[in-house]
C-alpha positions as CSV (number, residue, x, y, z in Angstrom):
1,X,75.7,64.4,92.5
2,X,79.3,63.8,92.6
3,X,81.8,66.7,94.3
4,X,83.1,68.0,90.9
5,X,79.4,68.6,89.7
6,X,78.8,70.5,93.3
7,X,81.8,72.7,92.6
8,X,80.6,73.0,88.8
9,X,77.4,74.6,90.4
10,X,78.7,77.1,92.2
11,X,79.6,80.9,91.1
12,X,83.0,80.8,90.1
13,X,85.2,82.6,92.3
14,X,88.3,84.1,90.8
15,X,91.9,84.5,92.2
16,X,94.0,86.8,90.2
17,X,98.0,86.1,90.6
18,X,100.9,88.1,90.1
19,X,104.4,86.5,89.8
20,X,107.4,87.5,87.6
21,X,107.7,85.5,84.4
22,X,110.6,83.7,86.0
23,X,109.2,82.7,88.9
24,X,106.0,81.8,87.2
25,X,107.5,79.4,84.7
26,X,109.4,77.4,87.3
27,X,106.0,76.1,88.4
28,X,103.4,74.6,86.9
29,X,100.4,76.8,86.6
30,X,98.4,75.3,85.0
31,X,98.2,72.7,87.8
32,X,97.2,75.0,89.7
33,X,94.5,76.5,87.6
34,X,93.2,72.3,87.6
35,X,93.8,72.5,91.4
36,X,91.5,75.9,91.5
37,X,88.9,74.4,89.0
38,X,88.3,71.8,91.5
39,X,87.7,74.2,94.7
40,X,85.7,76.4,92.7
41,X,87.9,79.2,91.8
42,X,89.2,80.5,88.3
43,X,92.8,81.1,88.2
44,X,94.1,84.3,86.1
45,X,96.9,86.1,85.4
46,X,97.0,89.9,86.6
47,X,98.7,92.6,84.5
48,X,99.9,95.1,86.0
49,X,100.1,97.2,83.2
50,X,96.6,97.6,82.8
51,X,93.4,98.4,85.6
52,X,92.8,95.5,87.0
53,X,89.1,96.7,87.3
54,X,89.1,95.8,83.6
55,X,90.3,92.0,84.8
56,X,88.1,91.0,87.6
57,X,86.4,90.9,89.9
58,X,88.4,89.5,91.9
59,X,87.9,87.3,95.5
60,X,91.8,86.5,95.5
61,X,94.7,88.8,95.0
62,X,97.5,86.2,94.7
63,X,101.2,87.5,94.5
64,X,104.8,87.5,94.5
65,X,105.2,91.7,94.1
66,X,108.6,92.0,96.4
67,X,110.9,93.1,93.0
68,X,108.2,95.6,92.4
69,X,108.0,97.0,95.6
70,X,111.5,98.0,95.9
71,X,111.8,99.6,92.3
72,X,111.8,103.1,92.3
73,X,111.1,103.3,88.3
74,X,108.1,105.0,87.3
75,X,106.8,101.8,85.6
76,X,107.0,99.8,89.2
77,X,105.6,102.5,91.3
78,X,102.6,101.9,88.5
79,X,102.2,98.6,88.9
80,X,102.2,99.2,92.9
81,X,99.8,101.8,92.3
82,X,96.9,99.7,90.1
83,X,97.1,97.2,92.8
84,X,96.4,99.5,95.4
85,X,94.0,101.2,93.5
86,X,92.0,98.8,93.2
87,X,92.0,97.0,96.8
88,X,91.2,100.2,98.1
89,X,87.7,100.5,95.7
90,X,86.8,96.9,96.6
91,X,87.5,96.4,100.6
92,X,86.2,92.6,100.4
93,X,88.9,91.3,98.3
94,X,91.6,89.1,100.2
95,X,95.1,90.0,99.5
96,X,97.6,87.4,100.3
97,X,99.7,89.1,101.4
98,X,98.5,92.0,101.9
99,X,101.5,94.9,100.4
100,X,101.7,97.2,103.6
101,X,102.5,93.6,105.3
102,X,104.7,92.6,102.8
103,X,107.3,96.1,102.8
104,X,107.7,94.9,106.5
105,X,110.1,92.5,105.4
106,X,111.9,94.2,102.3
107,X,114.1,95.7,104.8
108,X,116.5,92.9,107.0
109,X,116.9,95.6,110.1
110,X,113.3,96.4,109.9
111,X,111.8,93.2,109.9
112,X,114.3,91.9,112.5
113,X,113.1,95.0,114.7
114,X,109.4,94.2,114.0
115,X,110.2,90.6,115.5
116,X,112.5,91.5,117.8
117,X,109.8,91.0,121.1
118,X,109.5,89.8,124.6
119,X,107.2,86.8,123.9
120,X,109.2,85.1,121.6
121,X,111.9,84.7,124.3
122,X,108.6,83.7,126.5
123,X,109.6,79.8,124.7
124,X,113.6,80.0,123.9
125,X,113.4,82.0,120.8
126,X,115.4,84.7,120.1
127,X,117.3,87.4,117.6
128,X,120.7,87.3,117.6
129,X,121.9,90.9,118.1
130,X,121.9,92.9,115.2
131,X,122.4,96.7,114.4
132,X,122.4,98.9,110.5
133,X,125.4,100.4,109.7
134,X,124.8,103.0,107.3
135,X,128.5,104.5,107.4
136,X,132.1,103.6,105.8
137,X,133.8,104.9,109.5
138,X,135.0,101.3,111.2
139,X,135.4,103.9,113.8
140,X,131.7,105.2,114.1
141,X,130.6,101.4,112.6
142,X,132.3,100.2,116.1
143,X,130.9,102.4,118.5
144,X,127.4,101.3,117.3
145,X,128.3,97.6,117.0
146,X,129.3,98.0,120.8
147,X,126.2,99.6,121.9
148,X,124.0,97.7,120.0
149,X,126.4,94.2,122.1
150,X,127.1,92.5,118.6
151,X,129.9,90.4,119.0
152,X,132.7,88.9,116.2
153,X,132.2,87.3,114.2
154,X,129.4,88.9,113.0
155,X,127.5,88.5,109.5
156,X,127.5,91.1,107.3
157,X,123.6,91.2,105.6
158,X,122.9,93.9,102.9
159,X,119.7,95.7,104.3
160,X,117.5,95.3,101.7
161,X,116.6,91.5,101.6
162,X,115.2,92.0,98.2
163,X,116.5,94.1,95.0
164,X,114.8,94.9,92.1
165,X,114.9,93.0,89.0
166,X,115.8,89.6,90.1
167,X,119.2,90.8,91.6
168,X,121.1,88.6,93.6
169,X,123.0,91.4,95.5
170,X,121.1,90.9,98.7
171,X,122.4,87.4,99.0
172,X,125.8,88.5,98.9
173,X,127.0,88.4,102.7
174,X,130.4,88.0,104.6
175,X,131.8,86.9,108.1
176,X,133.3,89.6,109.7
177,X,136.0,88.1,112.6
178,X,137.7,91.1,114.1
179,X,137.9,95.2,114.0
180,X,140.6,95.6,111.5
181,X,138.7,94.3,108.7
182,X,135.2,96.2,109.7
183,X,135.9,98.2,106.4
184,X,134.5,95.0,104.6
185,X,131.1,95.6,105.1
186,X,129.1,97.6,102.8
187,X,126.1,99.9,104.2
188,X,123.8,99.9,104.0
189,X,123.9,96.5,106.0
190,X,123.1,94.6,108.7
191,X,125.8,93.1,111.4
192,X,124.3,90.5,113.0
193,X,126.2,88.3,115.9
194,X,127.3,85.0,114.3
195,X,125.7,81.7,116.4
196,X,127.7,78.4,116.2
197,X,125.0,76.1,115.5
198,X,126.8,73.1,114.0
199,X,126.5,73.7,110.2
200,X,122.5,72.6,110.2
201,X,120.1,75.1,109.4
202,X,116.3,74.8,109.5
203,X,113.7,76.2,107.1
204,X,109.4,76.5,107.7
205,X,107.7,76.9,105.4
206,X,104.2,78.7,106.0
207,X,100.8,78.1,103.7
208,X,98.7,79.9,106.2
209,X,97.5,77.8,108.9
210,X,99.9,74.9,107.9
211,X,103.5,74.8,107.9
212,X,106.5,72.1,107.2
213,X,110.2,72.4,108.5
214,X,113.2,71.0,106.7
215,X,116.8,71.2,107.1
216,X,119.4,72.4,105.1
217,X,123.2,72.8,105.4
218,X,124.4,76.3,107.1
219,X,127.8,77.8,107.7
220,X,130.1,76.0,110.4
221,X,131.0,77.1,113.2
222,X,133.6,80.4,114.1
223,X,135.6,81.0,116.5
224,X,136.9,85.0,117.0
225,X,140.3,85.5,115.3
226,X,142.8,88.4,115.4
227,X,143.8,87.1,112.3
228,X,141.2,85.7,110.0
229,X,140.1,87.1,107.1
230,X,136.5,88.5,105.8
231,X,134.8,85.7,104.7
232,X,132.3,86.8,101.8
233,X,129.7,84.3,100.2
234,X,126.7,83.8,98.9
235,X,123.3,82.7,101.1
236,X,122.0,80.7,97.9
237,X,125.7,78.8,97.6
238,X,125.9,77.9,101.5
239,X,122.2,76.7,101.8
240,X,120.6,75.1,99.5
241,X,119.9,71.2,99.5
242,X,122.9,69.2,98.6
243,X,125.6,71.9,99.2
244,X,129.1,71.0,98.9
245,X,130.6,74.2,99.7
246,X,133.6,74.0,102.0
247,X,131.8,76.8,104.4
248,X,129.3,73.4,104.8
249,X,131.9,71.2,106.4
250,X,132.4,71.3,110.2
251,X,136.3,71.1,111.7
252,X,137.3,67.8,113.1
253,X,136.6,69.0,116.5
254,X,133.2,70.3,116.0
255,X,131.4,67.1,114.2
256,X,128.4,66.5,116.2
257,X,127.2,62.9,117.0
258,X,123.4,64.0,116.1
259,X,121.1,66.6,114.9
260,X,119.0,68.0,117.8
261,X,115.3,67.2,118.0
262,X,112.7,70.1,117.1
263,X,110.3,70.8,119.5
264,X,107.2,71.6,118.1
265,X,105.7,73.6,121.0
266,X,108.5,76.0,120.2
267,X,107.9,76.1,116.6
268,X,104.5,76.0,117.1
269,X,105.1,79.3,119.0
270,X,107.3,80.8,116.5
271,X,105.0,80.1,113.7
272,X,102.3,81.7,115.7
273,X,104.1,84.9,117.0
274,X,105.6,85.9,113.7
275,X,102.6,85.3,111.9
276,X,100.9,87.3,113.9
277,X,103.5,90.2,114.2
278,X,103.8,90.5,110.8
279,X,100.6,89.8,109.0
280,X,101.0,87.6,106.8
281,X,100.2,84.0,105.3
282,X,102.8,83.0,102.9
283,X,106.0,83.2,104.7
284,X,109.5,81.1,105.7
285,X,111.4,81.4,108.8
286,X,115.5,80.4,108.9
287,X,115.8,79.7,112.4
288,X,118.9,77.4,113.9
289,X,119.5,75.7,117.4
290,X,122.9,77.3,119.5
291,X,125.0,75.1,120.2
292,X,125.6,76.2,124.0
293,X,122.0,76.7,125.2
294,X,119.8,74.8,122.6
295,X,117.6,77.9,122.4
296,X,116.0,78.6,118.4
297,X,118.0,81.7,117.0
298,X,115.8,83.4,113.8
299,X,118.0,84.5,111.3
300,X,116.0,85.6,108.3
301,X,112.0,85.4,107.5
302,X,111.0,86.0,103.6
303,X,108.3,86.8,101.7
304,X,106.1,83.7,99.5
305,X,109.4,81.4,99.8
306,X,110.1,78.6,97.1
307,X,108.4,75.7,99.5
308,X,111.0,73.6,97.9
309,X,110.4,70.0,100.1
310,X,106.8,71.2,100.5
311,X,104.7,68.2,98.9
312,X,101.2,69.2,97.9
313,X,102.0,73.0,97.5
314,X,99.3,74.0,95.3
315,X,96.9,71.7,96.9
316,X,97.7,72.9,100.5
317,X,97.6,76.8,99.0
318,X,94.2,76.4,97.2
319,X,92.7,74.8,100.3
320,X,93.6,77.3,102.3
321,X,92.0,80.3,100.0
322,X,89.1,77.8,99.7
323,X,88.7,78.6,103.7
324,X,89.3,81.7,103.9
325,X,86.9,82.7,101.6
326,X,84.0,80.7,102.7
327,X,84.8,82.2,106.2
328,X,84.6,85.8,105.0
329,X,81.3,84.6,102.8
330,X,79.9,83.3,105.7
331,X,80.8,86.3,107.7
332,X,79.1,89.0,105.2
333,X,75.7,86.6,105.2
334,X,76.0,86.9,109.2
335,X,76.5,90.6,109.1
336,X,74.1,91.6,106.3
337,X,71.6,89.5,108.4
338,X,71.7,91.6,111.4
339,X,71.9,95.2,108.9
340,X,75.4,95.6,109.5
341,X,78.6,94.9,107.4
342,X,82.4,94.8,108.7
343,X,84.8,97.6,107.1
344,X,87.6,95.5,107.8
345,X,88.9,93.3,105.4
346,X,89.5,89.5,105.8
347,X,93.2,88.8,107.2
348,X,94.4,92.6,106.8
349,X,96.5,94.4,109.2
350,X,96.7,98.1,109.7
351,X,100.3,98.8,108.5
352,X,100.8,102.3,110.5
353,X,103.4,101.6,113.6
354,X,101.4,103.8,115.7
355,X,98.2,101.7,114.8
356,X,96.5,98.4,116.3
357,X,96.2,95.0,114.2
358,X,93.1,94.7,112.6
359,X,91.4,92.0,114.4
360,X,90.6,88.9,112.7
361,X,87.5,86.4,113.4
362,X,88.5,83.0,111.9
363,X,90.3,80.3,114.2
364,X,94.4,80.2,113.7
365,X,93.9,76.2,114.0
366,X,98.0,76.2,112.2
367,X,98.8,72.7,111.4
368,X,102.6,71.6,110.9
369,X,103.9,69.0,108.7
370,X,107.0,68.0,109.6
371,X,110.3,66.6,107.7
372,X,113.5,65.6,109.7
373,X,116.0,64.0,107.9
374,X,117.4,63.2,110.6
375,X,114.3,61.2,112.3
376,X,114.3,59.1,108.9
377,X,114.0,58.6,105.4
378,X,111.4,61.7,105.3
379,X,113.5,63.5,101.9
380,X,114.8,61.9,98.9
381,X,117.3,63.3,96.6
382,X,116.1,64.6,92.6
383,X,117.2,66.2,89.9
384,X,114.3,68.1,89.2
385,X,113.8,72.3,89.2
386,X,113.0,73.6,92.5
387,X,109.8,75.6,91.4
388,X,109.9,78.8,92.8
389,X,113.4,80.6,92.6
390,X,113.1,83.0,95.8
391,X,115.2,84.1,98.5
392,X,115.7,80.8,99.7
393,X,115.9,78.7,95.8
394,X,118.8,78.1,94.3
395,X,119.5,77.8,90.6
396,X,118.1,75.2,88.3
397,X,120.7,72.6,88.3
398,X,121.1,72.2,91.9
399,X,119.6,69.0,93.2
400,X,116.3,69.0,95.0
401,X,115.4,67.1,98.5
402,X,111.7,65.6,97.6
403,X,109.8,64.5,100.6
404,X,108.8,61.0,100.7
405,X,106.9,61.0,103.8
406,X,105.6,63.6,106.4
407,X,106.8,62.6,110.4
408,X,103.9,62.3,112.1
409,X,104.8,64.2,115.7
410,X,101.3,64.0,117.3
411,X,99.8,60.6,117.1
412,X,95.9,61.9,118.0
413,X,95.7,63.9,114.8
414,X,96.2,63.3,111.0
415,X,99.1,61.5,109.2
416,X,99.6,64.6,107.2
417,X,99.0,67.7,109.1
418,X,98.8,68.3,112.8
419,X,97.2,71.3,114.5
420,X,98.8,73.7,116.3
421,X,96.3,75.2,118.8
422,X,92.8,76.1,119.5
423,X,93.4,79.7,120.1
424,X,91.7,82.0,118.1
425,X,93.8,84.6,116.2
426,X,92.0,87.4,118.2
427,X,93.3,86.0,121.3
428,X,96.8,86.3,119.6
429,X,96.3,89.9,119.2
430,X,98.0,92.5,121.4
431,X,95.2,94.4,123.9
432,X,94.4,97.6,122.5
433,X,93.7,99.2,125.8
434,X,97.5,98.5,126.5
């Protein structure tokens, strides 16, 4: 019997996705719903508008709900409420990502406190300092960037790293340089202590226990200045593949003979700590390497990014629901043999700040697949639509990097993917006696 008949026998398992109709035709879904036919899933599309107990039942809650989550209309907080609803009268359906999980990074100062931890400096990572300003006073705005030790030139971040609607407004940012022009920033917002780091900036890209890094231009480096004025821009304009902005282009002074090189234990880390600390499985990181101490400075983390330069996106994403639903299959047979089940949904997190993790069972085996432009001919340049338009997308004519190759960094393991560690995620998790 050949493996398409083997999935044909199965009970179809259904995963039920939610993405704007932007979003959702700047991929191809239907490939996807091939992709999910061949693991053994059926792929549908939610609506909101209606129960969703009249659309499943679902194994898979698949979504991209961040411009819903912010809305404050009644018709959002609806939609919010269905999904909810209905998790809540089914505790074995997986949520990726679960929505308690997924407010944690809505909010720029939030998310960058949630992260914001001793074992993350454990392997040279760090967050540049960073404080809200929620006030107009450069007086009052000054104190706090002082106690908080933020330093010009700072960027100026809108707090809210999503809007609602599709608005670009969170995007819009600005280089603050000294105190007489602190009456540029806008609160609510987020100062954060500019880095020099060369112009390069680096992307992962997280499918669950699998990520991919690639690079992508950044702003150049600043210097202080008495003088200079607020630079305001765009984070779509100033990052996205092929950028020819001026902000892009290093001073004669600063050109740097080579990239540096990434080292994978530290990502590896990263990957591991923020994943944890934040719950979820669909996720990018913008980190970039100072230029002074080499040490991995995380600027931004988002929510189901556009995994543009991600090859095999859908194949990666299905094969990763493929195991973690057999896992949590195979758990319920284990626990209904022994006359007990677990109340504790697979991959969920107790949201509540005062609360522990949920703990998880399945091995966090992460694998990274790794493109470096700089360590070869790893991207190649198209004219193609990105796919997903997210936080980190830009707009349908901008030029695409395509990955030709993955860099193998880890000889004893596969071509394509490489593992990141044998340590189970409940190891990961902080000691609830502490």
């Amino acid at each position: 019997m050949s493996a398409t008949e083997e999935v044909a026998k199965k009970p179809q398992r259904i995963i039920g996705y939610w993405l704007s109709d932007k979003k959702s035709k700047k991929k191809n879904w239907l490939d996807f719903g091939q992709i999910c036919r061949n693991h053994g899933f059926h792929l549908v599309k939610l609506d909101l508008n209606k129960p969703l107990e009249e659309q499943g039942p679902f194994s898979v809650i698949l979504h991209k709900m961040t411009d819903i989550l912010v809305g404050t209309d009644e018709k959002s907080i609806s939609m919010v409420e269905r999904v909810e609803t209905y998790v809540q009268d089914h505790p074995k359906v997986i949520v990726i990502d679960p929505l308690d999980n997924v407010r944690k990074v809505l909010n720029r100062f939030h998310c960058y406190s949630a992260i914001s931890i001793e074992e993350l400096e454990k392997h040279d990572v760090f967050i540049p300092s960073f404080v809200e300003l929620t006030s107009t006073d450069p007086v009052e705005n000054l104190k706090k960037l002082k106690a908080a030790k933020v330093t010009f030139p700072f960027v100026c971040k809108p707090s809210p790293s999503h809007t609602h609607a599709g608005s670009v407004d969170s995007h819009k940012m600005a280089v603050i340089f000294n105190e007489r022009n602190l009456s540029d920033c806008e609160p609510p917002c987020v100062a954060q202590s500019f880095i020099n780091h060369n112009a390069l900036l680096f992307k992962i890209f997280v499918v669950g226990d699998v990520y991919q890094i690639v690079e992508r231009p950044s702003l150049k480096n600043f210097q202080p200045s008495e003088s200079e004025q607020s630079i305001f821009f765009h984070s779509h304009d100033v990052s996205k593949p092929g950028s020819t902005s001026c902000l892009n282009v290093l001073d004669a002074g600063d050109a740097s003979s080579s990239p540096p090189v990434i080292d994978k234990n530290k990502t590896d880390a990263l990957v591991s700590i923020i994943r944890q600390e934040l719950g979820l499985s669909l996720f990018g990181i913008d980190f970039i390497v100072t230029n002074d101490t080499g040490k991995y400075a995380i600027i931004d983390v988002n929510v189901f990014p556009g995994y543009e330069g991600f090859p095999d996106f859908f194949e990666m994403l299905v094969k990763y629901i493929s195991k973690i639903v057999t896992e949590e299959e195979a758990r319920e047979k284990v626990s209904e043999s022994v006359g007990w089940s677990s109340p504790l949904r697979r991959y969920s997190y107790k949201s509540s700040e005062n609360s522990d993790h949920s703990e998880t069972v399945s091995p966090m085996e992460t694998d990274v697949r790794f493109i470096h432009p700089s360590l070869g001919s790893g991207l190649t340049r198209d004219q193609d639509d990105s796919g997903f338009d997210t936080s980190d997308s830009s707009d349908e004519r901008k030029s695409k990097y395509r990955p030709s190759h993955c860099i193998n960094l880890q000889s004893s393991v596969s071509k394509s993917v490489l593992p990141l560690s044998k340590t189970s995620s409940r190891d990961l998790l902080p000691d609830k006696k502490s």
